[in-house]
N, C-alpha and C positions, 0 to 999 in steps of 0.2 A: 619703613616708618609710614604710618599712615596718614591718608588726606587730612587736611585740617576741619576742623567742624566751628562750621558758619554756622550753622541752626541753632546750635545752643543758646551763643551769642542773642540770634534774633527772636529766641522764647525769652529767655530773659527780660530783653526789653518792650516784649507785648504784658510779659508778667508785670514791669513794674509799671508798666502804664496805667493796668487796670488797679491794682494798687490806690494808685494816684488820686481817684476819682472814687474808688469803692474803698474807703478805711474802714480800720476797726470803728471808729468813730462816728462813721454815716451809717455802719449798719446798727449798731447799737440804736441812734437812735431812727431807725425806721422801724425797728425791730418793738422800738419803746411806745412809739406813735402808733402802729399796726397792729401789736402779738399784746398778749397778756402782760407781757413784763420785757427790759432786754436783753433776759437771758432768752426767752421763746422766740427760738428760733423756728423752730417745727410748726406752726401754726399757719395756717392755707393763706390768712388773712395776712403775715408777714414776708411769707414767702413770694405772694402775689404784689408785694407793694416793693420788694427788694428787686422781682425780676422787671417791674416797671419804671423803677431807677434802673436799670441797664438798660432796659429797653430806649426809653429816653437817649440817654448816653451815647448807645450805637448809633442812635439815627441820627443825632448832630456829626456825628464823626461821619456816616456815609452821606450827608450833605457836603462834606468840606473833601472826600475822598471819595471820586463817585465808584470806581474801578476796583475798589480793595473786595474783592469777591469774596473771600475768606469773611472778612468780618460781616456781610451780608448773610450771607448762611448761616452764623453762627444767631444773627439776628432774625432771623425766621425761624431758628430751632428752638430760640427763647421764648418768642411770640407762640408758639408751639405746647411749649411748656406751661407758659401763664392760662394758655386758653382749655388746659386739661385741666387746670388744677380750678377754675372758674366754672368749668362745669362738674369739678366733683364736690365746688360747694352750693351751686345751685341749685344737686340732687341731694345732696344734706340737708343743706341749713337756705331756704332762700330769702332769709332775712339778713343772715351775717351777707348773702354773695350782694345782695341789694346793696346793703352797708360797704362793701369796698367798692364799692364799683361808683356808686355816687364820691365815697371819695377822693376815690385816684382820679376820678373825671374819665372814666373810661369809655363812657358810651356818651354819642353826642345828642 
């Protein structure tokens, strides 16, 4: 018979965590606030305002858990992501990147 599986168990309960804090409901409307509409999910300007509600998100969790390493890396690979996708719209469009960036309060 084989070992029991603990890991399932513990995806699980990082799945519904995130869940929790990220619904259908919040991304709809970030989606509705940022994107064209909120079905536009694909749109540089939604997708940047969605990874900055996580971003957010992670860093109060690694202020209350300074040691959770896992979730810090996952929060640099995000911070990673928004910052590729803010320069492929400041070689597009650098009105729309101006436009998110004063919204989300991104630069100080």
């Amino acid at each position: 018979m084989p070992p029991e599986r603990k890991t399932f168990k513990y995806i699980t309960i990082i799945y519904n965590n995130i869940r929790m804090y990220l619904s259908k409901e919040v991304k709809e409307e970030i989606f509705a606030k940022h994107g064209k509409s909120k079905a536009d999910t694909g749109s540089a300007e939604g997708q940047i305002a969605l990874f900055t509600h996580r971003i957010n998100h992670l860093t109060e969790h690694l202020k209350q858990n300074r040691k959770d390493f896992n979730t810090e890396r996952s929060l640099v690979k995000l911070v990673g992501k928004r910052r590729s996708l803010l320069d492929y719209l400041a070689k597009k469009d650098i009105m729309r990147y101006r436009a998110i960036v004063k919204e989300l309060g991104l630069r100080k």
